[in-house]
C-alpha positions as CSV (number, residue, x, y, z in Angstrom):
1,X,19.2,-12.8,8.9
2,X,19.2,-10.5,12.0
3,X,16.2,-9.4,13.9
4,X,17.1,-6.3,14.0
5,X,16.1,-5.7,10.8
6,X,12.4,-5.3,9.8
7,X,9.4,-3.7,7.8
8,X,9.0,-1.3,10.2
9,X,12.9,-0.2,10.3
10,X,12.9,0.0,6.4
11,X,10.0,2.3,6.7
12,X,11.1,4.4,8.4
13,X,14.6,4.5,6.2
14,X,12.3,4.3,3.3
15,X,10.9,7.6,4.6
16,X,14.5,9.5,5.6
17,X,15.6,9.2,1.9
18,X,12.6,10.5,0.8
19,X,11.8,7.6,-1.6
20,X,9.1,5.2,-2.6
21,X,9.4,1.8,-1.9
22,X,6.9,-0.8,-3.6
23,X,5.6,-4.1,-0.8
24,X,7.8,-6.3,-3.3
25,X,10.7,-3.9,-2.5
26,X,10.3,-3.2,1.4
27,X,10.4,-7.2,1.9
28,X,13.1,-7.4,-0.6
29,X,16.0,-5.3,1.7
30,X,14.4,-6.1,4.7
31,X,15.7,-9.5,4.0
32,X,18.8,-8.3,1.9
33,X,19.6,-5.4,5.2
34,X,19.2,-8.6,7.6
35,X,21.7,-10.6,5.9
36,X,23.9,-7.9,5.7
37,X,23.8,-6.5,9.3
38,X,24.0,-10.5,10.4
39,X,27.2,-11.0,8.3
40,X,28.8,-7.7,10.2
41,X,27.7,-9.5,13.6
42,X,29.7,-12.8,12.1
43,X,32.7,-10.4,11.6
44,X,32.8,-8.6,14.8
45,X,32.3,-11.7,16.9
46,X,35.9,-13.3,15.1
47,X,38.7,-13.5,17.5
48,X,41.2,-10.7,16.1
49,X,43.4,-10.8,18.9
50,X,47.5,-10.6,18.3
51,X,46.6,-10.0,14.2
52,X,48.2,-7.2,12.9
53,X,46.6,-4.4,10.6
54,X,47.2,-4.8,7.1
55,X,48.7,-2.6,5.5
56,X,46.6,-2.5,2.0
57,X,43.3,-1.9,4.9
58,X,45.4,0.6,7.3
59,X,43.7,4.4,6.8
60,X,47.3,5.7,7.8
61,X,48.9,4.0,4.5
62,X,48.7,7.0,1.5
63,X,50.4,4.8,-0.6
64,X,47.4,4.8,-2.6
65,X,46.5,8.0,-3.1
66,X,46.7,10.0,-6.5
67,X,48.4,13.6,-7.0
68,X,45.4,15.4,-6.8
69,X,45.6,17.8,-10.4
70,X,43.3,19.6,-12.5
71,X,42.1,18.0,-15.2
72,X,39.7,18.7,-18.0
73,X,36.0,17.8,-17.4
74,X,33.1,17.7,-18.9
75,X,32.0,21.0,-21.5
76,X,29.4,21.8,-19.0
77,X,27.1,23.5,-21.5
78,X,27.5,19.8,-23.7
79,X,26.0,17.9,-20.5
80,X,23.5,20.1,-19.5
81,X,22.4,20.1,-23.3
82,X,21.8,16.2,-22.8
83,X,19.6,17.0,-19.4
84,X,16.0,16.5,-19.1
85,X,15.4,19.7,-17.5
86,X,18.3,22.6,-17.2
87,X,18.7,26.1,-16.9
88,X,22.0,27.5,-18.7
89,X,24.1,26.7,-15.2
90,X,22.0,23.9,-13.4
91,X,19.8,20.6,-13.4
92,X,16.5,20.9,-12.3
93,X,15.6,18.5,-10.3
94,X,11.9,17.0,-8.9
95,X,11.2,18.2,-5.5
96,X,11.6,16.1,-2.7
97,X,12.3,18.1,0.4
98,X,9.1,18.9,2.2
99,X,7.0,16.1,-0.3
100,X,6.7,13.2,2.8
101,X,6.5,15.8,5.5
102,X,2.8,16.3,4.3
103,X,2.1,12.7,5.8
């Protein structure tokens, strides 16, 4: 796990995306963002020289990429009808923005 991870970093993350995080759940990706940011120190610390890109990881391959068409979506009145809250166009949604800046 890396030390650069810790309560006080998830916190403050915790408190960026505006969310709630139980004790249980600020240990729990503490320890899950340690192991993570430890496994990308592993990875950039391999010896790459004289390897080649791959080609199925390049970004300048398109290979992959779909023929970007319209297609039919959702009946928007039909998805809105299944929403908690909605007006005849939008979701409505629970404020957030402005609800930790009180703190």
């Amino acid at each position: 796990m890396s030390s650069k991870i810790d309560r006080k970093l998830v916190n403050h993350l915790e408190r960026l995306a505006r969310i709630e995080l139980s004790p249980a759940e600020v240990e729990m990706i503490t320890e899950q963002l340690g192991r993570i940011v430890g496994f990308v120190e592993k990875l950039q610390a391999a010896d790459v020289e004289g390897v080649e890109p791959t080609g199925a990881m390049s970004h300048e391959t398109t290979e992959h990429v779909r023929e970007d068409v319209v297609a039919p979506s959702l009946d928007r009145a039909l998805v809105l009808g299944e929403a908690p809250d909605a007006t005849k166009e939008f979701f409505r949604v629970p404020r957030v923005i402005g609800k930790f800046d009180e703190e």
